[in-house]
N, C-alpha and C positions, 0 to 999 in steps of 0.2 A: 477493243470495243467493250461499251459497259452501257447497261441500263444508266446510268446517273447523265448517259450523251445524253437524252431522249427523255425531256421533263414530262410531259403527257404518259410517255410508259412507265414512268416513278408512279405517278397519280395513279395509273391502272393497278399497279404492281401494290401499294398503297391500302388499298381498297378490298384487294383478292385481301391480302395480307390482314388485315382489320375484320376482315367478316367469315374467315375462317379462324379467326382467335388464331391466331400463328404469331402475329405480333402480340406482345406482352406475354404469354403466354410462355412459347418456346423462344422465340428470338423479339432484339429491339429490330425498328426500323433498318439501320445501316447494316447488322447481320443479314436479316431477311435482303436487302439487295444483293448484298454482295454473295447470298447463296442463289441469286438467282444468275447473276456474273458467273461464278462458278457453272452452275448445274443446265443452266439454256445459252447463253454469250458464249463462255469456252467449248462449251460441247457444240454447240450446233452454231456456230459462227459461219462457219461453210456455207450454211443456209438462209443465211441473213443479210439480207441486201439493208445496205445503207442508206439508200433510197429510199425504200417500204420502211423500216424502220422511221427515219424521218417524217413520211407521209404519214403513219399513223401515231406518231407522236405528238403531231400538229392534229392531228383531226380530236382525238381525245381531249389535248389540250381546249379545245375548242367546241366542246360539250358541256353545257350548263352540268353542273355538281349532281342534279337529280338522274341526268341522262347516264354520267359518266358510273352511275352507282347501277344502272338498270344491266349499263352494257356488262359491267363488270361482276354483278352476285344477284344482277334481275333475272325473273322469270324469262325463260327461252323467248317465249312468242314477243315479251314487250322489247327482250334485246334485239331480237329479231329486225322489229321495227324501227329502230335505230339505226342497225349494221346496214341496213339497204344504200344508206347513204357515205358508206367508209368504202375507201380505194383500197381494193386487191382486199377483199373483205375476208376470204377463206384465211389468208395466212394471216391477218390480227386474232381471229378466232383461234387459230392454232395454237401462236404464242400467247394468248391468254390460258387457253388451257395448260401450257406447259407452267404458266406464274402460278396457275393452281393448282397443281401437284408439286411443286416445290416443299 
C-alpha cells in the first residue's frame, strides 16, 4: 500500500508538505511521500482500510484547490465546515494529522 494509490491524498499530502516548508526545505516531493509510505502506510497499514483510504481520496480529489488548502493548513473552524461533508470524517482528520507530523 502507498500514498502514490490515492491521487487526492498526494494533493493533501502536497499541501501539509508545502505549508510546513518540509518540502524544499528538508525533502523534494517524492522523499516527503515515500517518508510518509514509510512512517504512516508501513507502520499503521493494519489500520487502514482500502475503502476509506479510496473514499477520501475521491472526496479531496473533488474539492475546488481553495477548499482543499482550508481542509489541509486552514483555520480549524473554516475546515471544520468542509469536513462536515467527508465520509468517516474522524479518520481523514486522523491521517492528516499523522501527514503533519511526518
Amino acid at each position: 500500500m502507498s500514498i502514490n494509490e490515492y491521487p487526492g491524498l498526494v494533493k493533501a499530502a502536497l499541501e501539509i508538505g508545502y505549508d510546513n516548508d518540509v518540502i524544499n526545505r528538508t525533502w523534494t516531493e517524492e522523499s516527503f511521500l515515500e517518508e510518509i509510505d514509510a512512517e504512516i502506510f508501513f507502520e499503521h497499514e493494519y489500520e487502514l482500510s482500502e475503502m476509506d483510504l479510496q473514499s477520501w481520496s475521491n472526496w479531496l480529489d473533488s474539492l475546488p484547490e481553495e477548499q482543499l488548502k482550508t481542509v489541509c493548513c486552514g483555520e480549524c473552524e473554516e475546515a471544520e465546515k468542509i469536513l462536515v461533508n467527508c465520509p468517516s470524517r474522524s479518520g481523514l482528520e486522523e491521517l492528516l494529522e499523522l501527514i503533519f507530523d511526518c
